[in-house]
VOMARVEX-615873 format. One record per atom (N, C-alpha, C): residue number from 1; atom name; x, y, z; residue in one letter. Coordinates in Angstrom, 3 decimals. Example, Ala and Ser with C-alpha at 12.3 -4.5 7.8 and 13.67 -1.06 7.14 Angstrom:
REC    nr   atom          x          y          z   rest
REC     1      N     13.190     -5.690      7.800      A
REC     1     CA     12.300     -4.500      7.800      A
REC     1      C     13.200     -3.300      7.800      A
REC     2      N     12.850     -2.250      7.080      S
REC     2     CA     13.670     -1.060      7.140      S
REC     2      C     12.900      0.030      7.870      S
This chain:
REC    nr   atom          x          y          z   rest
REC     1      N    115.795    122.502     80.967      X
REC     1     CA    115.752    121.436     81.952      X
REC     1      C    114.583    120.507     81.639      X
REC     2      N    114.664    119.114     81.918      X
REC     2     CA    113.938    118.149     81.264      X
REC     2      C    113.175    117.666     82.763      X
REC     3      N    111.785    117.801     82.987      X
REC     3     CA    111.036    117.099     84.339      X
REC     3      C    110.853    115.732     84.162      X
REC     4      N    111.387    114.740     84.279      X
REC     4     CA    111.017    113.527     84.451      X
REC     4      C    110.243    113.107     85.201      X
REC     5      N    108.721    112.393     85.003      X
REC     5     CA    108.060    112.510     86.116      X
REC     5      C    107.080    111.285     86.289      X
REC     6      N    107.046    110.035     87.222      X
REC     6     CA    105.936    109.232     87.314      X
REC     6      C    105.207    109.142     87.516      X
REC     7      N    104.381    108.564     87.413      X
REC     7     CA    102.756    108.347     88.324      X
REC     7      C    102.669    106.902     88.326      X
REC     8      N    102.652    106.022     89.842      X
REC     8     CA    102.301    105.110     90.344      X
REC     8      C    100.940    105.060     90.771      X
REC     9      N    100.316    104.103     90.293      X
REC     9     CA     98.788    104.196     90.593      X
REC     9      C     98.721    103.512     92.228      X
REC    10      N     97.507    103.970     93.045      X
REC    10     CA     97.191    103.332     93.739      X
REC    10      C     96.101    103.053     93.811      X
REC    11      N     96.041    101.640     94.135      X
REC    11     CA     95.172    100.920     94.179      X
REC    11      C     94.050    100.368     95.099      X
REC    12      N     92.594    100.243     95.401      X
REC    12     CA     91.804     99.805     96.222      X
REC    12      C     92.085     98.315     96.168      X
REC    13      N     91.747     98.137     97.459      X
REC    13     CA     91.461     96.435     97.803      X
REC    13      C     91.170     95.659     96.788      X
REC    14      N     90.157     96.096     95.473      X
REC    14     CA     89.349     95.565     94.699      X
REC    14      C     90.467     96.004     93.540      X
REC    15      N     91.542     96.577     93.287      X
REC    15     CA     92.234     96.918     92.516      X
REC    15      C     91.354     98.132     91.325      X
REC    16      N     90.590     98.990     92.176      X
REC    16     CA     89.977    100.429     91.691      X
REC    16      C     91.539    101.484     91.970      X
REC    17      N     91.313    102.167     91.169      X
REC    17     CA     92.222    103.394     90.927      X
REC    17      C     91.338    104.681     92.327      X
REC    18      N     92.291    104.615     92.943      X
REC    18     CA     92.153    105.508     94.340      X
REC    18      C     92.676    106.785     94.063      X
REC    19      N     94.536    106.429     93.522      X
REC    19     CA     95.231    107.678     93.394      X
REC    19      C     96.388    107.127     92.566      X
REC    20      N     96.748    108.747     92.606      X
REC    20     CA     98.037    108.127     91.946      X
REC    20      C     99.432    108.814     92.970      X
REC    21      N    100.343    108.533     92.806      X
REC    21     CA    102.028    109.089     93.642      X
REC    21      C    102.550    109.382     92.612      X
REC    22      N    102.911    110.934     92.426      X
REC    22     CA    103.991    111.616     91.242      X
REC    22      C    105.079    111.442     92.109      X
REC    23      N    106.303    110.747     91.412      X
REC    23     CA    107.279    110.475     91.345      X
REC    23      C    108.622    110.975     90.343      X
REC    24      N    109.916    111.622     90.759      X
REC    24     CA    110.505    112.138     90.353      X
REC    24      C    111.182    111.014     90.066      X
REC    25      N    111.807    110.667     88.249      X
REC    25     CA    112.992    109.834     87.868      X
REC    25      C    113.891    110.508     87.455      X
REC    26      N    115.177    109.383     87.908      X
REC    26     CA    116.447    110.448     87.313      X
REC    26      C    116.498    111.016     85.668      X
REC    27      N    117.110    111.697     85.678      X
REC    27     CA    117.216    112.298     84.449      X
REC    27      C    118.823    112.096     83.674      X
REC    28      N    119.587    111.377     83.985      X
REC    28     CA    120.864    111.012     84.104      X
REC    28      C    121.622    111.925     82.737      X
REC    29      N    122.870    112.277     82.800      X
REC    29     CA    123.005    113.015     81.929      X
REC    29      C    122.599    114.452     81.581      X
REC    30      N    121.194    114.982     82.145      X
REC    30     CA    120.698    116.284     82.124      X
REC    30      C    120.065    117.022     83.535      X
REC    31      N    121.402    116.925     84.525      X
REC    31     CA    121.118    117.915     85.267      X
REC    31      C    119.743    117.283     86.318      X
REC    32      N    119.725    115.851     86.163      X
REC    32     CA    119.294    115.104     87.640      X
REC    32      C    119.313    115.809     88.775      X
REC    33      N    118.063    115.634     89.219      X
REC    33     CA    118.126    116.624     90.787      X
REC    33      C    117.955    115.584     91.963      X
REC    34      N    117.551    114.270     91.140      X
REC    34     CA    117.172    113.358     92.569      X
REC    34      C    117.940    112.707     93.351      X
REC    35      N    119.010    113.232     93.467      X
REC    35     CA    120.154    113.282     95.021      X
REC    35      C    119.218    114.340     95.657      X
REC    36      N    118.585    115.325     95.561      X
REC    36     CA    117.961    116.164     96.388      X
REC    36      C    116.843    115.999     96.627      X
REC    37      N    116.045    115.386     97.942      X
REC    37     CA    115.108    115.377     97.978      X
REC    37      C    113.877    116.673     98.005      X
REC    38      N    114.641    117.910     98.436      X
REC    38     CA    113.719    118.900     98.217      X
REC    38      C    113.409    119.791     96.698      X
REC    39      N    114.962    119.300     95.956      X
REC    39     CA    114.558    119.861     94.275      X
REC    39      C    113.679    118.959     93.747      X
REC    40      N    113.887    117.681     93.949      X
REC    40     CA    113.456    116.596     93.584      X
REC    40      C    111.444    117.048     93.748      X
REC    41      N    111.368    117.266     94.417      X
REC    41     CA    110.176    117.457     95.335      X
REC    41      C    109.269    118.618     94.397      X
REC    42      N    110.150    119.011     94.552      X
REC    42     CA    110.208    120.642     93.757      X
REC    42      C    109.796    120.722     92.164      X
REC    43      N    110.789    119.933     91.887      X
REC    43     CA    110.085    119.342     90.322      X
REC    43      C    109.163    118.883     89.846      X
REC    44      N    109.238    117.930     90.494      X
REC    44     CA    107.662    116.860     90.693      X
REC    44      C    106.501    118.260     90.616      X
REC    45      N    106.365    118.435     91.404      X
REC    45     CA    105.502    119.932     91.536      X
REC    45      C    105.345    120.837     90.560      X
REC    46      N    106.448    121.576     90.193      X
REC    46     CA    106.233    122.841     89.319      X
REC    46      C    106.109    122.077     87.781      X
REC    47      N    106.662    120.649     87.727      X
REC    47     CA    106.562    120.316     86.333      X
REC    47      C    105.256    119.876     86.089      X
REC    48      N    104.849    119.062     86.989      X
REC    48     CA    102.949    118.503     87.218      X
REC    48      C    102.516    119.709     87.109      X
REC    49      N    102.263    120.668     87.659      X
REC    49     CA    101.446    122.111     87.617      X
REC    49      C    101.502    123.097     86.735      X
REC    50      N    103.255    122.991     86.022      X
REC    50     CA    103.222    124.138     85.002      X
REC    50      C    103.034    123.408     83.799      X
REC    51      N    104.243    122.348     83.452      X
REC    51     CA    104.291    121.809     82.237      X
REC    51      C    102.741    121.220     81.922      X
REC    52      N    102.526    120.264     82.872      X
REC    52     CA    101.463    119.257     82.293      X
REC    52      C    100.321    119.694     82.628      X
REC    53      N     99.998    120.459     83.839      X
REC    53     CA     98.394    120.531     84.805      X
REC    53      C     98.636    119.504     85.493      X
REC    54      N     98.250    119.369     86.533      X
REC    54     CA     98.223    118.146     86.998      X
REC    54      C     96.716    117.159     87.084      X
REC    55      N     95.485    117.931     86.382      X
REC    55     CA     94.568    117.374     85.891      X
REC    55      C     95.021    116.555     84.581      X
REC    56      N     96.025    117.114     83.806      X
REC    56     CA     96.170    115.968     83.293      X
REC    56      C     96.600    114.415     83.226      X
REC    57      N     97.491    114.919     84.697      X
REC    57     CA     98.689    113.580     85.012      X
REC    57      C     97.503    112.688     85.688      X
REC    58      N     96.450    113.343     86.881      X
REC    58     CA     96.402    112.422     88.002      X
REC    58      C     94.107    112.636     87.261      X
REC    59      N     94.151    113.073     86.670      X
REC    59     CA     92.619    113.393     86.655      X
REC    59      C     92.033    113.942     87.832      X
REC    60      N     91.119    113.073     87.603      X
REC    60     CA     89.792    113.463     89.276      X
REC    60      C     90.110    112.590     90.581      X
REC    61      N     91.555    111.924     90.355      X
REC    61     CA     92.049    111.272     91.708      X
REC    61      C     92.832    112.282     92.352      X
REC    62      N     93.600    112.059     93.419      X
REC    62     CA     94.179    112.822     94.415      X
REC    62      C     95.432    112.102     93.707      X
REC    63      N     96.882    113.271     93.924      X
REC    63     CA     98.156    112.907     93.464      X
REC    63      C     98.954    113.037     94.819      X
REC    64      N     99.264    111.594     95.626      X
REC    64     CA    100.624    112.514     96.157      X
REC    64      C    101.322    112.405     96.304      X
REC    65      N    102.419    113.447     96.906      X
REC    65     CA    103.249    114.098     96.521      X
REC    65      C    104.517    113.591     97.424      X
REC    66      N    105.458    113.415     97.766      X
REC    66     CA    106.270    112.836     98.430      X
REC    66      C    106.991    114.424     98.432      X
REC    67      N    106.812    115.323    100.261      X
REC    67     CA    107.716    116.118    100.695      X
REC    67      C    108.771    116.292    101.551      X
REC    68      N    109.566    117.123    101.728      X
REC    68     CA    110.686    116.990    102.552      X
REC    68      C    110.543    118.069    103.707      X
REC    69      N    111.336    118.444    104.266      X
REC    69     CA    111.393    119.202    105.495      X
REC    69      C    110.545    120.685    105.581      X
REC    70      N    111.336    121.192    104.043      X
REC    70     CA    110.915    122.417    103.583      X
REC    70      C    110.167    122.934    103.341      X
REC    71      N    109.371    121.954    102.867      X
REC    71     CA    107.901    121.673    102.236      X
REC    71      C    107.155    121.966    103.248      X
REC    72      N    107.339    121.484    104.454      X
REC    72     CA    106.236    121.037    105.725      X
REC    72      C    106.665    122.346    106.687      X
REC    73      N    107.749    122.567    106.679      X
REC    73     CA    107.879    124.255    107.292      X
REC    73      C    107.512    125.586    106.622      X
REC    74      N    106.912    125.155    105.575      X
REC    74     CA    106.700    126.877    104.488      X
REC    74      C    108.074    127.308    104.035      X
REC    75      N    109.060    126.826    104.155      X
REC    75     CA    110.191    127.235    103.945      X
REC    75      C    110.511    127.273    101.981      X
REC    76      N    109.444    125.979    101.475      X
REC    76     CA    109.573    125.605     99.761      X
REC    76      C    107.981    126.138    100.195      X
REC    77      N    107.149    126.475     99.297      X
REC    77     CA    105.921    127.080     98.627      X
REC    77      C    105.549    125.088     98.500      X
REC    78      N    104.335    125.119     98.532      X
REC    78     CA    103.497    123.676     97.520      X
REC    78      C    102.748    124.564     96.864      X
REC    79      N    102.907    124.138     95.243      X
REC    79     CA    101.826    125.133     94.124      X
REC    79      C    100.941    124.158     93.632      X
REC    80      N     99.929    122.826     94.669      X
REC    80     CA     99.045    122.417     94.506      X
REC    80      C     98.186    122.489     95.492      X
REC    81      N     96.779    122.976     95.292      X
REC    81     CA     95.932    122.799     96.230      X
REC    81      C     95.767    121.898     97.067      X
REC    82      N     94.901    121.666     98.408      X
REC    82     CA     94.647    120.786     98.917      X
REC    82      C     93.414    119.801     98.312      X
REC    83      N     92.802    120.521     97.256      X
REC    83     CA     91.983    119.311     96.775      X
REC    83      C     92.769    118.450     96.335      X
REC    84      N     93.728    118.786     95.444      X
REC    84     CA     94.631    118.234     94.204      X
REC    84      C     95.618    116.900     95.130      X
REC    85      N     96.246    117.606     96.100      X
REC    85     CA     97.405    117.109     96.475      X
REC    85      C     96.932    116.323     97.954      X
REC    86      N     97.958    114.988     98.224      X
REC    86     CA     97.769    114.145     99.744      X
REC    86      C     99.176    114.407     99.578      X
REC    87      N     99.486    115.255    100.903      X
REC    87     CA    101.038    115.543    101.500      X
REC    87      C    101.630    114.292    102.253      X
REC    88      N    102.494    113.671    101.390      X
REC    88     CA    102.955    112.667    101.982      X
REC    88      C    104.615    112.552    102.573      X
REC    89      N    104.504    112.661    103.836      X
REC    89     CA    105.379    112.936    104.568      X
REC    89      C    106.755    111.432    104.361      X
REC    90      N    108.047    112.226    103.889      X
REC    90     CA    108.753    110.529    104.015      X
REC    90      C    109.336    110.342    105.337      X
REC    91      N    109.580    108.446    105.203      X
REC    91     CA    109.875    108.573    106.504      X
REC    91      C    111.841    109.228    106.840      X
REC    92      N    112.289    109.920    106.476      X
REC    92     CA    113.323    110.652    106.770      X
REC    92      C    113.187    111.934    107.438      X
REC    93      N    111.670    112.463    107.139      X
REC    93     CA    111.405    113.178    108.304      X
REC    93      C    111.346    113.544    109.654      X
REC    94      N    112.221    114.140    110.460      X
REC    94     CA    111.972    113.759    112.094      X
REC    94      C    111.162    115.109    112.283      X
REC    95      N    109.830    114.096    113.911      X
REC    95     CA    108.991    115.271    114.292      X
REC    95      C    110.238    116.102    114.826      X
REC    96      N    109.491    117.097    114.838      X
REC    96     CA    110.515    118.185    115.345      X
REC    96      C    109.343    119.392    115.780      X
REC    97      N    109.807    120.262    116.376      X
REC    97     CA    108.508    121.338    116.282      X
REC    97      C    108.521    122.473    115.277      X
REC    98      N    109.156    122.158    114.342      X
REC    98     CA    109.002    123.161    113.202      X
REC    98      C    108.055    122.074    112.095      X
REC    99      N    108.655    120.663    111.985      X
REC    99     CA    107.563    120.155    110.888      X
REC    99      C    106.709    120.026    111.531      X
REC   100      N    106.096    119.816    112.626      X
REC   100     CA    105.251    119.453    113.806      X
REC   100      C    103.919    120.838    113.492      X
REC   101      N    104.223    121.717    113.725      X
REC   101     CA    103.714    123.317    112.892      X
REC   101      C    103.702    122.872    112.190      X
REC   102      N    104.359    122.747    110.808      X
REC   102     CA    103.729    122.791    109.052      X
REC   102      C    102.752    121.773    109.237      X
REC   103      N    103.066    121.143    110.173      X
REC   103     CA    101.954    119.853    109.446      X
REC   103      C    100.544    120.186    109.842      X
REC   104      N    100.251    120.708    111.000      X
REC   104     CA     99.190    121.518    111.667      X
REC   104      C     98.944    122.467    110.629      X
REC   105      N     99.220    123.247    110.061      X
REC   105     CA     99.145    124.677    109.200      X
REC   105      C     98.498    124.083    108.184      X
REC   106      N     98.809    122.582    107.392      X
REC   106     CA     99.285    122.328    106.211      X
REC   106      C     97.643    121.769    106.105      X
REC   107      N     97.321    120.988    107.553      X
REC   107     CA     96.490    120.115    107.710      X
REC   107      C     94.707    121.371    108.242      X
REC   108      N     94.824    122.484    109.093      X
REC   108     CA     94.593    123.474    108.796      X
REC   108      C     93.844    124.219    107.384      X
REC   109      N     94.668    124.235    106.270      X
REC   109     CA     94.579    124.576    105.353      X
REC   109      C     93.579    123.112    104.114      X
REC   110      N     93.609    122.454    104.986      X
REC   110     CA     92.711    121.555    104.012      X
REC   110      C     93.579    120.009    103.701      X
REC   111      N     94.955    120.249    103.635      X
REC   111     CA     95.705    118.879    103.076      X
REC   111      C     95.495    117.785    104.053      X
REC   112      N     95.174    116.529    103.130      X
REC   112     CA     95.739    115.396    103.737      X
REC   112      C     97.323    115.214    103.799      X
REC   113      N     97.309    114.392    104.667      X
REC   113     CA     98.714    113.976    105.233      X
REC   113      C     98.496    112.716    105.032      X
REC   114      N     99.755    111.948    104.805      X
REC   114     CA     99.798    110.785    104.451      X
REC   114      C    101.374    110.738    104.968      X
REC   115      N    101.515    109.748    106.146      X
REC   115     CA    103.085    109.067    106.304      X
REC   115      C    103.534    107.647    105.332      X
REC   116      N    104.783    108.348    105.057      X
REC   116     CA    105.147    106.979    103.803      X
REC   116      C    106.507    106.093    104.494      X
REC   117      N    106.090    104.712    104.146      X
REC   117     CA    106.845    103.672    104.606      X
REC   117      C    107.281    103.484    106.213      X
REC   118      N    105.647    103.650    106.591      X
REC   118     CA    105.803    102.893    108.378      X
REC   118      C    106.350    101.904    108.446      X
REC   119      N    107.001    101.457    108.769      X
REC   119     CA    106.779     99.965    109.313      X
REC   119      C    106.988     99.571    111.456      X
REC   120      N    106.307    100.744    111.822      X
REC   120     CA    105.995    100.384    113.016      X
REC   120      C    106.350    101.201    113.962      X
REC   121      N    106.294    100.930    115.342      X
REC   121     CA    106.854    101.680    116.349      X
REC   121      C    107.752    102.586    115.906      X
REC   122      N    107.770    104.056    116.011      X
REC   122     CA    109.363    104.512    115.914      X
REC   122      C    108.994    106.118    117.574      X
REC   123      N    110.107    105.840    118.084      X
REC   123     CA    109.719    106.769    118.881      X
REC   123      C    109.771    108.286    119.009      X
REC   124      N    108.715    109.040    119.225      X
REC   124     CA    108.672    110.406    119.439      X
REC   124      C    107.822    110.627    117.891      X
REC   125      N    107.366    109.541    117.458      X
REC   125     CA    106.709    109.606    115.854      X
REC   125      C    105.103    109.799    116.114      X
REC   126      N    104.310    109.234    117.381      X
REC   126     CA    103.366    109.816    117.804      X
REC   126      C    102.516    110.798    117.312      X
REC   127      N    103.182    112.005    117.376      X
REC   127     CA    102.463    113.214    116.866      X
REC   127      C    102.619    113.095    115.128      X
REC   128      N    103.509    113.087    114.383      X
REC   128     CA    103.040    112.554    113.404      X
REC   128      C    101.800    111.858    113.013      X
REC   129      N    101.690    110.621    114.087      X
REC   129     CA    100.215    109.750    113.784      X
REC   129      C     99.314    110.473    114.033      X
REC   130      N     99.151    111.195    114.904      X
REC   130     CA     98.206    111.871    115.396      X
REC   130      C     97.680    113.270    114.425      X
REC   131      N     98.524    113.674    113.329      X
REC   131     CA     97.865    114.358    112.434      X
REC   131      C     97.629    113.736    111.175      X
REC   132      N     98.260    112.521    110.882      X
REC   132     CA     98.294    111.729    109.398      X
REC   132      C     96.765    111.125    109.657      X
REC   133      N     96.558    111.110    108.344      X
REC   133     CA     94.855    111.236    107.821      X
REC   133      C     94.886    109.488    106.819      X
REC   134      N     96.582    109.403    106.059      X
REC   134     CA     96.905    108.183    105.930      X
REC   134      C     98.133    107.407    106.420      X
REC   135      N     97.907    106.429    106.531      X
REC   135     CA     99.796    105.929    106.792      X
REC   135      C     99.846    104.414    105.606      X
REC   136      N    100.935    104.737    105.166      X
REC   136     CA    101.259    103.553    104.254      X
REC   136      C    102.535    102.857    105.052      X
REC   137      N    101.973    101.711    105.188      X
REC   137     CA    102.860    100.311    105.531      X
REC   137      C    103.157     99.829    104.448      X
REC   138      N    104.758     99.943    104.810      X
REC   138     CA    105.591     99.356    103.992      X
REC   138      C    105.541     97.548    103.840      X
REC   139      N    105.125     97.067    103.080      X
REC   139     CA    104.828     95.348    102.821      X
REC   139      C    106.181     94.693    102.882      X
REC   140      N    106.956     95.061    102.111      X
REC   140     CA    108.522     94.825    101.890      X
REC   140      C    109.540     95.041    102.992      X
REC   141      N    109.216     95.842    103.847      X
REC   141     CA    110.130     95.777    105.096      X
REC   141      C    109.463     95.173    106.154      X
REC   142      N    108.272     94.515    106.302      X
REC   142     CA    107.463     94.272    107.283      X
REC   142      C    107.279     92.441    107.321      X
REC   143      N    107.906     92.243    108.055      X
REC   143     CA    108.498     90.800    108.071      X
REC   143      C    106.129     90.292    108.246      X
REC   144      N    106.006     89.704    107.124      X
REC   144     CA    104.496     88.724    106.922      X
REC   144      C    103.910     88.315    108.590      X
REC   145      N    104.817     88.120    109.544      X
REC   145     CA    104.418     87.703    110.846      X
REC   145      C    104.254     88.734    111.652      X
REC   146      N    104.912     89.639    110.889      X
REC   146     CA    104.863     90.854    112.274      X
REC   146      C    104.116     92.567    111.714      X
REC   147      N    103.039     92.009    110.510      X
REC   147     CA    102.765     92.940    109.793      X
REC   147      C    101.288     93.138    110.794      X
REC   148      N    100.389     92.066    111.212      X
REC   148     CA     99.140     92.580    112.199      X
REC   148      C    100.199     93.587    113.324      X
REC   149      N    100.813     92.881    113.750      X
REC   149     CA    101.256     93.469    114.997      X
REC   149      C    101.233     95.227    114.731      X
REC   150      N    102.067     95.477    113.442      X
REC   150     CA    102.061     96.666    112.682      X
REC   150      C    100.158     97.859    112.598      X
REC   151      N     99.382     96.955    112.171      X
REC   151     CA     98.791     97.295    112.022      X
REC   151      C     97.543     97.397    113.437      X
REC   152      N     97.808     96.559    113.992      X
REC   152     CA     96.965     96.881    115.427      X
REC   152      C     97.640     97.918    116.006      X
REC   153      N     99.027     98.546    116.017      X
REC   153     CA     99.155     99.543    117.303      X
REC   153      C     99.440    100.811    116.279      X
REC   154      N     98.586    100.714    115.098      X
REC   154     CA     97.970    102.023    114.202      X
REC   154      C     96.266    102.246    115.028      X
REC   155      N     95.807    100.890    115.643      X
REC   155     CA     94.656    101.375    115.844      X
REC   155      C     94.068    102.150    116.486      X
REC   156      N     94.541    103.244    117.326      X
REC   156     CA     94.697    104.008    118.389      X
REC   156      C     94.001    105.110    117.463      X
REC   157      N     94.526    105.657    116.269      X
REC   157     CA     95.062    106.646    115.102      X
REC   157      C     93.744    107.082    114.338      X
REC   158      N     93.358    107.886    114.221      X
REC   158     CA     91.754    107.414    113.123      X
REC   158      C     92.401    107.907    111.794      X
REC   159      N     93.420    106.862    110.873      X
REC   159     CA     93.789    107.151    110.240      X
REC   159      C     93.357    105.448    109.079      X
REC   160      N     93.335    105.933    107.755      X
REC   160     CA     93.645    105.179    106.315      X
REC   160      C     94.676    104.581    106.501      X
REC   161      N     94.620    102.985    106.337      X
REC   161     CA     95.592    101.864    106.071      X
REC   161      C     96.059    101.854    104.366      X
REC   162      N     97.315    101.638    103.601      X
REC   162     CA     97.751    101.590    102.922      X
REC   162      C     98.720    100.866    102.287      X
REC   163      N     98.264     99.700    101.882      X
REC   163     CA     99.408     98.763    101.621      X
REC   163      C    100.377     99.140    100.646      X
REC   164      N    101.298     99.770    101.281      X
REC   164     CA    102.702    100.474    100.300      X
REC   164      C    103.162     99.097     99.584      X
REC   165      N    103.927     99.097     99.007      X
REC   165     CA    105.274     98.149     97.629      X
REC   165      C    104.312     96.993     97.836      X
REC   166      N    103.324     96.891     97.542      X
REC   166     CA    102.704     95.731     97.062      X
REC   166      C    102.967     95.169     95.540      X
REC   167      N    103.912     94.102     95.324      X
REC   167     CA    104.668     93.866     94.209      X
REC   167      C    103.901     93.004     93.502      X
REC   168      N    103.378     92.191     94.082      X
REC   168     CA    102.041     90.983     92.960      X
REC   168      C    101.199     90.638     94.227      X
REC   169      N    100.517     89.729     93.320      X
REC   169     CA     99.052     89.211     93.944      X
REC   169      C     99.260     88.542     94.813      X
REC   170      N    100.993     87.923     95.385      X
REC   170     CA    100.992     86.780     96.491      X
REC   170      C    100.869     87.500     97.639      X
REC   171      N    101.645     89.242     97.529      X
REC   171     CA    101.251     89.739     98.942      X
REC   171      C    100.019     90.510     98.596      X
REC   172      N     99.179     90.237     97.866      X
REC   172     CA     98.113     91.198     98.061      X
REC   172      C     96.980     90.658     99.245      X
């Protein structure tokens, strides 16, 4: 089996290297797992940790990791530390009180949490905010007029702002 695997850098305000996001690409032809977000997940993981190290992929930055349900209930193992890894929750996740627990346990145990692709109000998502350490706003779904609005009713949160799909310098 072949791990296909990215690393998207992220970037500071000043365009400094913060982190990076391992990312699973298809593998088309050899047994592609990324219709599944939890093999998918899964890969990313055991291939960063076994094949490569993941000191090699991400260095002395934080890598993370985009998980699914399983992940956040103990139900899949994570075989990266909490130094290594920012658990980044997607938004297909619903609170529930089983991820609601992992994320407490997860957060507990040392991990950051990071919610991926806010773009605003969603209801009963609350407790989510209330343990995420980051939240990335989505730039690309967040209509330019209604992106403060976005970002003032994060301010409640004592959480890291994150300008997600920042594509060039016009929305930077």
């Amino acid at each position: 089996m072949f791990v296909l695997i990215a690393r998207q850098p992220i970037l500071t305000r000043d365009e400094q290297l913060y982190a990076y996001e391992l990312l699973m690409r298809g593998n088309e032809g050899r047994g592609s797992a990324a219709g599944d977000g939890s093999v998918a997940t899964g890969s990313v993981l055991i291939g960063a940790v076994a094949e490569f190290g993941l000191e090699k992929l991400v260095g002395d930055v934080p890598a993370f990791v985009n998980v699914t349900a399983p992940f956040l209930t103990g139900e899949l193992p994570l075989p990266v530390s909490p130094m290594q890894a920012v658990i980044e929750v997607l938004e297909s996740v619903e609170p529930s009180p089983e991820t609601l627990a992992g994320l407490q346990r997860l957060k507990q145990l040392g991990y950051r949490i990071a919610l991926d692709d806010y773009t605003g109000r969603r209801p009963g998502y609350e407790p989510f905010l209330e343990l995420a350490d980051i939240v990335k706003v989505d730039c690309l779904a967040v209509a330019p007029a209604a992106l403060a609005e976005v970002v003032e009713s994060l301010r409640p949160y004592d959480v890291m702002l994150l300008a997600d799909k920042v594509e060039n310098h016009e929305l930077h």
